[in-house]
C-alpha positions as CSV (number, residue, x, y, z in Angstrom):
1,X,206.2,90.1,-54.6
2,X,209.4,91.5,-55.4
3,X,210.5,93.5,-57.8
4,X,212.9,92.0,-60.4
5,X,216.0,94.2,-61.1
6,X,214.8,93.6,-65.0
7,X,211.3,95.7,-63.8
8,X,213.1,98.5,-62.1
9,X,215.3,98.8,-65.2
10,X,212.7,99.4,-67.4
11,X,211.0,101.7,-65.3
12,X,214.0,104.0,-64.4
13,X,214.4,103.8,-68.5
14,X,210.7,104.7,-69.1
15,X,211.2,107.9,-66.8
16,X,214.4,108.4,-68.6
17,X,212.4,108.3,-71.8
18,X,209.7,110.3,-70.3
19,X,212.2,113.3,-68.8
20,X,213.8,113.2,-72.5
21,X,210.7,113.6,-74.1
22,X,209.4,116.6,-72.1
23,X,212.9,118.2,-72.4
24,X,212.6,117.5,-76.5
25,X,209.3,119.3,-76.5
26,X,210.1,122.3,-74.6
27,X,213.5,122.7,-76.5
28,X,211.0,122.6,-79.6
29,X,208.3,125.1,-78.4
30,X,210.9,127.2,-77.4
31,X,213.3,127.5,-80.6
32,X,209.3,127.5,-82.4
33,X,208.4,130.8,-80.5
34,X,212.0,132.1,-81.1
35,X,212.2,131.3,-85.2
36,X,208.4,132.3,-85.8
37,X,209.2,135.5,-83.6
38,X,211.6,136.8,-86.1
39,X,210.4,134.9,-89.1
40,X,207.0,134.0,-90.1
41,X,207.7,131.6,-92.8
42,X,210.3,130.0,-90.5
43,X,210.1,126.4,-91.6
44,X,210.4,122.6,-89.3
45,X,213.8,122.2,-90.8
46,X,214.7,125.9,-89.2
47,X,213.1,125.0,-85.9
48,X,215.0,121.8,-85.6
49,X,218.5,123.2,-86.4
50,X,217.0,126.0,-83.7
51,X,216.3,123.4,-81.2
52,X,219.5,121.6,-81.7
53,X,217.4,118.1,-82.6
54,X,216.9,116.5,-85.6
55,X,214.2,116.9,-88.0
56,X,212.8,113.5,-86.7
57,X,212.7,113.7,-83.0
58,X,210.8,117.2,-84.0
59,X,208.4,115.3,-86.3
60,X,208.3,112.3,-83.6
61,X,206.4,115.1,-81.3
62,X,204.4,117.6,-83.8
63,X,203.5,115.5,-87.0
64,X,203.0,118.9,-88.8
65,X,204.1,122.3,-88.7
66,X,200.4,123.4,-88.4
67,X,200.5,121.2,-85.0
68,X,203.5,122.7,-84.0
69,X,201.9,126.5,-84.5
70,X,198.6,125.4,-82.5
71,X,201.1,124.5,-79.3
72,X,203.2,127.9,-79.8
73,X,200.0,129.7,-80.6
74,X,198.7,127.9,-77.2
75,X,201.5,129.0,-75.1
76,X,201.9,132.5,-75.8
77,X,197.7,133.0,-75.5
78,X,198.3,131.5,-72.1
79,X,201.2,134.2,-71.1
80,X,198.4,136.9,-72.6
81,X,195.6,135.5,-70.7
82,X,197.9,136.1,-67.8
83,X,199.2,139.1,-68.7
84,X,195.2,140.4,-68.8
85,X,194.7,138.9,-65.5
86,X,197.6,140.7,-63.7
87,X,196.4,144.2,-65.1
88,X,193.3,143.6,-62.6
89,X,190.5,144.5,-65.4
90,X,187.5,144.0,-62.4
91,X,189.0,147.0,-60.8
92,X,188.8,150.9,-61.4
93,X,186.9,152.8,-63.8
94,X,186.1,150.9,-67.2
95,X,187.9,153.1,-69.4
96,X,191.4,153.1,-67.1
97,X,190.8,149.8,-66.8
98,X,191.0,149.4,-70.8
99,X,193.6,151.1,-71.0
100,X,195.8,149.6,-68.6
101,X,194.9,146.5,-70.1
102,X,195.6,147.3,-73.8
103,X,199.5,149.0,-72.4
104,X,199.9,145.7,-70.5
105,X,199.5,143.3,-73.5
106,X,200.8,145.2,-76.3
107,X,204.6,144.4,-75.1
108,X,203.3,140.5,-75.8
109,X,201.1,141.4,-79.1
110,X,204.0,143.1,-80.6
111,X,205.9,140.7,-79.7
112,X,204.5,137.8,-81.4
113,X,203.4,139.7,-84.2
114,X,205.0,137.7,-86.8
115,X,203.6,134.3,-85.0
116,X,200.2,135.4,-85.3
117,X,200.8,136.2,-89.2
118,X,201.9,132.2,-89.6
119,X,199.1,131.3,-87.7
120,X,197.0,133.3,-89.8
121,X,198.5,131.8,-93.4
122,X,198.2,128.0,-91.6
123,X,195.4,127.5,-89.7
124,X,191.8,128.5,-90.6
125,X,190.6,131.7,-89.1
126,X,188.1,130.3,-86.5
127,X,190.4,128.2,-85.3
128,X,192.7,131.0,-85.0
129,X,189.9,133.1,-83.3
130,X,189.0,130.3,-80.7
131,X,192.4,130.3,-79.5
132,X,192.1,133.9,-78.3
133,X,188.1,133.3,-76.6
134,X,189.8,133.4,-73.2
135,X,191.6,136.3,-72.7
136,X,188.8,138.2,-75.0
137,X,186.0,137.2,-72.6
138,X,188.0,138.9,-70.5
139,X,187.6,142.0,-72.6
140,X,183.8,140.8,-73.3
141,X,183.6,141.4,-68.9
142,X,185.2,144.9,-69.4
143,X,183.3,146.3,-72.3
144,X,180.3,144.7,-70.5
145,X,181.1,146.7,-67.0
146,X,181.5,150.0,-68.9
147,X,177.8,149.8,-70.8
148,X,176.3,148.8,-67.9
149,X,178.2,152.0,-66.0
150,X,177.1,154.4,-69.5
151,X,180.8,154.8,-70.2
152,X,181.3,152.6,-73.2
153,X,178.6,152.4,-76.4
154,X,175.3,150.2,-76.2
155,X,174.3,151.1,-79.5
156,X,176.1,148.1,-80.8
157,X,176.3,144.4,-80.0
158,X,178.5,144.1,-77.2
159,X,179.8,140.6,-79.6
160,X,180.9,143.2,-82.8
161,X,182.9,145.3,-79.8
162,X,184.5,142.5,-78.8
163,X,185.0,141.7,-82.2
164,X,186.0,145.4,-82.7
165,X,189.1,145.3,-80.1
166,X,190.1,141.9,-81.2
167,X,190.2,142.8,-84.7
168,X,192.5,146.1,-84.2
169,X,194.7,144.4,-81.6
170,X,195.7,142.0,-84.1
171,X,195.7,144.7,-87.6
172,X,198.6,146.6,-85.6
173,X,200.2,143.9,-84.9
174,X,200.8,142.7,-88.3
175,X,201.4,146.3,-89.2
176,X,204.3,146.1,-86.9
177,X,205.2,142.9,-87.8
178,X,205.5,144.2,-92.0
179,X,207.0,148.0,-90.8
180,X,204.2,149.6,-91.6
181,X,203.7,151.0,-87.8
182,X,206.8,151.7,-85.0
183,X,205.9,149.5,-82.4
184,X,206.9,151.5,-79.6
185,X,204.1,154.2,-80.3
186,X,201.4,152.2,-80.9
187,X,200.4,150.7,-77.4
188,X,198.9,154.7,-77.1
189,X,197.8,154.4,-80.6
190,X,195.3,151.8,-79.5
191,X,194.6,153.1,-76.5
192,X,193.0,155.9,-78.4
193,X,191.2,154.3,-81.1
194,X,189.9,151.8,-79.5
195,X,188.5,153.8,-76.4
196,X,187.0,155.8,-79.1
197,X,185.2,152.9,-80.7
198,X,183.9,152.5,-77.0
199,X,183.2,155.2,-75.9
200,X,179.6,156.3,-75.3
201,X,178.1,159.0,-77.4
């Protein structure tokens, strides 16, 4: 049968809807990233004026800041997970392989230092954690590949390790984030430490 010219109206309006809706909530997650970036107590009404929408086509697509935060968090995990990936931690000798992964995601940890924090004061702190279980079983496979080689420590669980890195990744962060550390020294700073909390006696 025939389409009615009523039928295709609504559907080119629906896509029109749809296209307007995805644009909405990338403008968001973008001015989000941007305004927690620089500020962590950066609130909706900030984000909105950031996105250049109003504060009810924001709530319209995150009912609550905390929502908002899980998709930024989401988002900027992903770019890390990536980020790991590229560094190629399957290849080379464990501890150059740490390495290179801890100076290729510090840029990104630094970065979103102060969107961490939020996350931190909002969300609970398992939920937090879980976020990050990707790219850290990434860094499980490392710190796994170096025991099994007798180049990083089996005295421990290989889970507190993991545990370990995450944990110290995130403490400079915020120390960078509150001026307590210069960020452009502390990529080596971890580097050291934390190959020295691997390292095999």
């Amino acid at each position: 049968m025939a389409q009615s010219s009523g039928q295709a109206v609504a559907r080119r309006g629906g896509g029109r809807k749809r296209a307007d809706a995805e644009r909405n909530i990338t403008l968001i997650l973008s001015a989000a990233t941007e305004c927690l970036t620089r500020d962590r107590n950066a609130s909706m009404s900030d984000i909105a004026k950031a996105a250049g929408l109003g504060r009810v086509t924001l709530y319209a697509h995150f009912a609550s800041r905390e929502d908002l935060l899980r998709a930024v968090l989401a988002e900027t995990i992903a770019e890390g997970t990536e980020v790991i990936t590229a560094a190629l931690p399957e290849e080379g000798p464990p501890a150059e392989a740490f390495a290179r992964v801890i100076r290729s995601c510090w840029p990104l940890l630094s970065r979103f230092g102060s969107l961490h924090a939020a996350a931190q004061r909002a969300l609970p702190p398992e939920e937090v954690r879980g976020f990050h279980d990707e790219p850290m079983a990434q860094v499980e496979r490392l710190i796994a590949r170096g025991r099994a080689e007798g180049v990083f420590r089996a005295d421990l669980p290989l889970e507190w390790l993991v545990t370990s890195v995450y944990t110290l990744l995130h403490a400079a962060s915020d120390d960078v984030a509150d001026g307590r550390l210069a960020g452009e020294d502390v990529g080596e700073i971890l580097v050291k430490t934390l190959l020295g909390v691997l390292k095999a006696d």
